[in-house]
N, C-alpha and C positions, 0 to 999 in steps of 0.2 A: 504494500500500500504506500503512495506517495506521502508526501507531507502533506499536501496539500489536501488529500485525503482526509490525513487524519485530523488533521487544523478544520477541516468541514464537518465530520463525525465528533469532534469534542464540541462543537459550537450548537449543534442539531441536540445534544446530550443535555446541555447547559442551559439552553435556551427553547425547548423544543415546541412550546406552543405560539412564538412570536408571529408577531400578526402583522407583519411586514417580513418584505425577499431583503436581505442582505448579499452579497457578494466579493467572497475572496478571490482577489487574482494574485498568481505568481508565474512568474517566466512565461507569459503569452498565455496559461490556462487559468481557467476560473471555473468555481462551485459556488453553487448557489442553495441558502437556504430560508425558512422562513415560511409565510405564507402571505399572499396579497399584493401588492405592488410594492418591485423593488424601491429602496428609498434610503441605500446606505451601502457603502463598499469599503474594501480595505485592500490597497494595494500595496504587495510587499517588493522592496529593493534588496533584502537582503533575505537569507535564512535564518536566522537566527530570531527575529520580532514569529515567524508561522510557526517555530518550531515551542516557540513558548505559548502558543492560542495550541498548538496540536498536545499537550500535554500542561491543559486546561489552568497554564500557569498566566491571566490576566495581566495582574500589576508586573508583569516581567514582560508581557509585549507594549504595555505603556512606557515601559522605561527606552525602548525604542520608537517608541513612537515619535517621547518628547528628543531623541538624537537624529528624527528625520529619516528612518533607516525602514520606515512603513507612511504610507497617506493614507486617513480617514475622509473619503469624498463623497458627495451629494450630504443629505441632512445629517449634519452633527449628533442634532435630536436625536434622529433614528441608530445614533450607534452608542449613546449614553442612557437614551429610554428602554434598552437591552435589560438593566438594570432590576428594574419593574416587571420582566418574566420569567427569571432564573427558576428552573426548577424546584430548587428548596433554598432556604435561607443558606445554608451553610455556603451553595456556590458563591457567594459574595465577599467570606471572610478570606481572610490573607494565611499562609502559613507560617508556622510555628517561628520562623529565624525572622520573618518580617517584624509580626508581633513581640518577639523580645527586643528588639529592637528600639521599639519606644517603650521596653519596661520604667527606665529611668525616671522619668519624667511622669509617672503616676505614681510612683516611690520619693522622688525626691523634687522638691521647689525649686524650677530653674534660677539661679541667682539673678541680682538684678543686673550686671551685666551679660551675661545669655539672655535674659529676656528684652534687652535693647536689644540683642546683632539680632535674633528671631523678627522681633518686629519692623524694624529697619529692612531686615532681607527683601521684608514686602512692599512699606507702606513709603521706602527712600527710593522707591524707581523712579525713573526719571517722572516729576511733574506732569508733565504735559500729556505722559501717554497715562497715567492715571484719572489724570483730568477728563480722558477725552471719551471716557465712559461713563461718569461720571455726573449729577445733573449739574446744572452751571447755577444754580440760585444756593443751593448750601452745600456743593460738594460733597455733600455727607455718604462717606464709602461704611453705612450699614441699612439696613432693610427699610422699605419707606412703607410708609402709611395705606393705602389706597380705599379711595371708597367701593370699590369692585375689585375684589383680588381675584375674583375666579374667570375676568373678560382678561383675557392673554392676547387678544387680537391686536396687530395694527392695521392702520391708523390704531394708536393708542384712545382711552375713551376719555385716560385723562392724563395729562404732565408728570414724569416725574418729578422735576420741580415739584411741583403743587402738592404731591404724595409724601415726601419729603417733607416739604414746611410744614407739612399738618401733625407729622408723626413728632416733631418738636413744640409747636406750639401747644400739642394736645397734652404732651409731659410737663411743658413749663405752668398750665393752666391746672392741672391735679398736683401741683409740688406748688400749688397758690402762691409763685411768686411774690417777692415785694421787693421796695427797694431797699426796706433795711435790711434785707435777707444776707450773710455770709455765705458764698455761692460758689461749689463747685462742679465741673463736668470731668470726671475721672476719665480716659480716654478718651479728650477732647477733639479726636478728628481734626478738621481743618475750623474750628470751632464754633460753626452756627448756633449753637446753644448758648456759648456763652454772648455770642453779639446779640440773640435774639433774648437774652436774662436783660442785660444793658441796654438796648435800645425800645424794644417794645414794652418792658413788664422796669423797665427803670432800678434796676439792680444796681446799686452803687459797690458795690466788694462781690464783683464776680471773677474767676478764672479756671482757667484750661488747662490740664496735663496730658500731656502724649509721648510717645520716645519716639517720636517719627519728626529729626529735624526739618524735612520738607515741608509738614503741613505747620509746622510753629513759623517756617519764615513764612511761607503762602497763608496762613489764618485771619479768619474776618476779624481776629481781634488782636488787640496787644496786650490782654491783660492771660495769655498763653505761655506756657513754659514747658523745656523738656525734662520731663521728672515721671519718676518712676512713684505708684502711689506706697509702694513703700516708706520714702524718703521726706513722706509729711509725717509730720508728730502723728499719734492719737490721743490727742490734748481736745476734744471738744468744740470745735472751733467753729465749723461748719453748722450752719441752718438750715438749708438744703445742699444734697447732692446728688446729682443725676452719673448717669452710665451707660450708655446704649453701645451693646455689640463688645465692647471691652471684657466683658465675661466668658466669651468664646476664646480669647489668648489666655488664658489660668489654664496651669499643667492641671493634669489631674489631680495630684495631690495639694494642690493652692486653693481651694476653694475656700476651708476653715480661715486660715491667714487670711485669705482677705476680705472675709463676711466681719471675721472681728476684729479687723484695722481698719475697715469703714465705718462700722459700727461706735468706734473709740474714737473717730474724727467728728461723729454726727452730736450735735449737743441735746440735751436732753428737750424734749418736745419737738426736736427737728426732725424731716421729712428725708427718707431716700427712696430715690424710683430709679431701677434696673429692667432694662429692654435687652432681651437677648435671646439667641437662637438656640434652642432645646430640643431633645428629640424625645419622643415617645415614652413613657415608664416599659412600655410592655418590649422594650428593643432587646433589653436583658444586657448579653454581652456584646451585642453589636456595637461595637463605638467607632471610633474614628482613631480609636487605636487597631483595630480588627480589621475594616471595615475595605473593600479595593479604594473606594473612593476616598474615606477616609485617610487613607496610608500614604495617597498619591496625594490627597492636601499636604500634609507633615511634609512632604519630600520636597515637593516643589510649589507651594503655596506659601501654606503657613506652619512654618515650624510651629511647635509645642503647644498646640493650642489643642480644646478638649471642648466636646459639649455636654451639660447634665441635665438629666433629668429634671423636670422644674420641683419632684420633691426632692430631688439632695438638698436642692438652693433652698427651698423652706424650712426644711429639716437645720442646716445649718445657721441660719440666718435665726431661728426662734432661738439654737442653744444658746448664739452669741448674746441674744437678748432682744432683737429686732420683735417687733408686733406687725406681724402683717394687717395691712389693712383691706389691698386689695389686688385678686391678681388677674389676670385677662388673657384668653387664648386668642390667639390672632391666627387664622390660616389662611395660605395662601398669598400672603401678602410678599414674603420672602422669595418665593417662584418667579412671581410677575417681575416682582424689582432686578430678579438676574437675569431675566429673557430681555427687558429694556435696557442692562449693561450690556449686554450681548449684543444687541443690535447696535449700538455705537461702537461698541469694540469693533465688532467686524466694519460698518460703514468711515472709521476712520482708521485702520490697520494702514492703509497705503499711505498712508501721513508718518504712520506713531512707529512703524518695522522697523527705520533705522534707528530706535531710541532706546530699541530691545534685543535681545538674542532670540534667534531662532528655538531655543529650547525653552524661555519666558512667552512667546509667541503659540507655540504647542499646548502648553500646559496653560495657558489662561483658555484655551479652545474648549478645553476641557472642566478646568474650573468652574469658569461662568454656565456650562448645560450641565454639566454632572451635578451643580447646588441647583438648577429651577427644576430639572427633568428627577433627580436624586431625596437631594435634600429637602426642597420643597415642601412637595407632598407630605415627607416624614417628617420634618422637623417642624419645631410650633414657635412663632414667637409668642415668646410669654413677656408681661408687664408687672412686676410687682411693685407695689407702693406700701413702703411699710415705716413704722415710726419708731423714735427712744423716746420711752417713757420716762 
């Protein structure tokens, strides 16, 4: 039996009720599997990316993928929404050497310098090809708001701009701003929250921490700093403090540490609300330690970051002392917001390719459909708003 063979007989194994024709070619022949209208191909350049799909080793023909040594052509969708019909769960998880691999890092607190180079790796690429996906009213690189998260169509029905400003405005309006509020945005992005505390809600002592120096020199504000939230006291200080998407960079083992050195910053009757992207209680062991897609974020996205379930976060959050007050499933909304980076990505790639490598270029391909087409579906954004009594 060919390779090529067997690369088609392990995909037909893996996948076998998929409801679209996919198609492998190598050296002039091609297998075809699936059902329905073709709508996704994989063309291999070398041996090596077919012999890892022929011996149903996934995250080892992505890792040629992102070196250019295989093309995924026609719909992206159609070869990340594969995903959504694996035979059994277990096809998804990664093996044994992949998974120890990030053992570390749900064992031990990356230090606060690893946790700068991790978040820099991502969020210091060049400006411009960040930007250029990006919406242009608050830059905000985490999940936007939408009034219809489940219309995925374009024409879009509504801006992301406008999805964006609302999923801020609508946290700074339940954290009932004021001006005499002491006011922080812990992973302040390029920091729309804090310009929208000080200009619209008149916040006199607001500011921004991020370890990402491109978005501190590009931020809507100057009252921005690059600081790790380690490096502030837990003295009290703070009357409200906001978080959006920042809880997705915590190793796995940082949750405690930093439920209760937020908690130690917030003064007594003050307000914190954390927006962040969580998956399922019922996932079990699937995380983003286990997971193909998960494994390939860690590699070549975002180091050391972790998703939790929304009860660890409340589980943790009540020992520290936090009262929750309120917390909010959001679906859907996380999908939409990366099918419309998606679409700028690709509509300005021919601008932004000299800004990036070829291997940053692959793997955002993948990124941005494997989180709407993957993550989406599964993961929930959760809002909680909780108080120190």
């Amino acid at each position: 039996m060919s390779l090529l063979d067997r690369a088609h007989d392990s995909m037909v194994e893996t996948f076998p009720n998929l409801p679209w024709k996919f198609r492998l070619t190598y050296a002039g022949k091609s297998r075809v599997f699936g059902n329905g209208k073709e709508r996704t191909s994989i063309e291999f350049h070398d041996a090596a990316p077919l012999r890892h799909l022929a011996w149903y080793d996934i995250p080892g023909f992505l890792d040629y993928y992102v070196q250019g040594k295989a093309d995924i052509g026609g719909d992206m969708y159609g070869f990340v929404g594969m995903r959504m019909h694996v035979a059994k769960q277990d096809d998804w998880t990664v093996d044994f050497l992949r998974k120890i691999k990030f053992l570390g890092t749900s064992v031990f607190p990356s230090s606060i310098r690893q946790k700068l180079k991790s978040v820099s790796s991502h969020y210091d690429l060049p400006n411009e090809f960040s930007l250029s996906y990006l919406d242009k009213r608050t830059k905000a690189y985490s999940c936007a708001m939408w009034k219809d998260p489940e219309n995925i169509n374009f024409p879009p029905d509504e801006p992301l701009e406008d999805a964006q400003h609302h999923k801020f405005h609508s946290a700074a309006t339940a954290l009932d701003l004021q001006p005499t509020d002491k006011f922080i945005d812990v992973g302040c992005g390029y920091g729309y929250m804090v310009n929208l505390a000080e200009t619209e809600f008149g916040v006199k002592d607001a500011e921004g921490i991020t370890l990402s120096k491109n978005q501190v020199e590009e931020g809507f504000s100057k009252s921005m700093r690059l600081a790790h939230y380690y490096e502030l006291p837990a003295e009290g200080q703070y009357d409200k403090i906001y978080t959006c998407g920042m809880v997705s960079h915590l190793d796995r083992s940082e949750i405690y540490r930093y439920y209760k050195h937020i908690y130690g910053m917030l003064k007594s009757g003050g307000k914190f609300w954390m927006h962040g992207i969580v998956p399922p209680a019922i996932s079990g062991s699937v995380t983003n330690y286990t997971t193909i897609s998960g494994t390939f974020s860690q590699k070549y996205v975002f180091p050391d970051h972790y998703q939790f379930p929304v009860h660890e976060h409340i589980k943790v959050m009540e020992e520290v002392g936090f009262r929750i007050k309120d917390v909010h499933f959001k679906y859907g909304h996380y999908a939409k917001t990366l099918r419309h980076w998606y679409k700028r990505y690709v509509d300005t790639l021919p601008q932004t390719r000299p800004l990036i490598t070829p291997t940053i270029e692959r793997a955002w391909h993948l990124f941005l459909t494997y989180g709407s087409v993957v993550d989406g579906p599964w993961s929930i954004i959760k809002q909680i708003l909780a108080t120190k009594d």
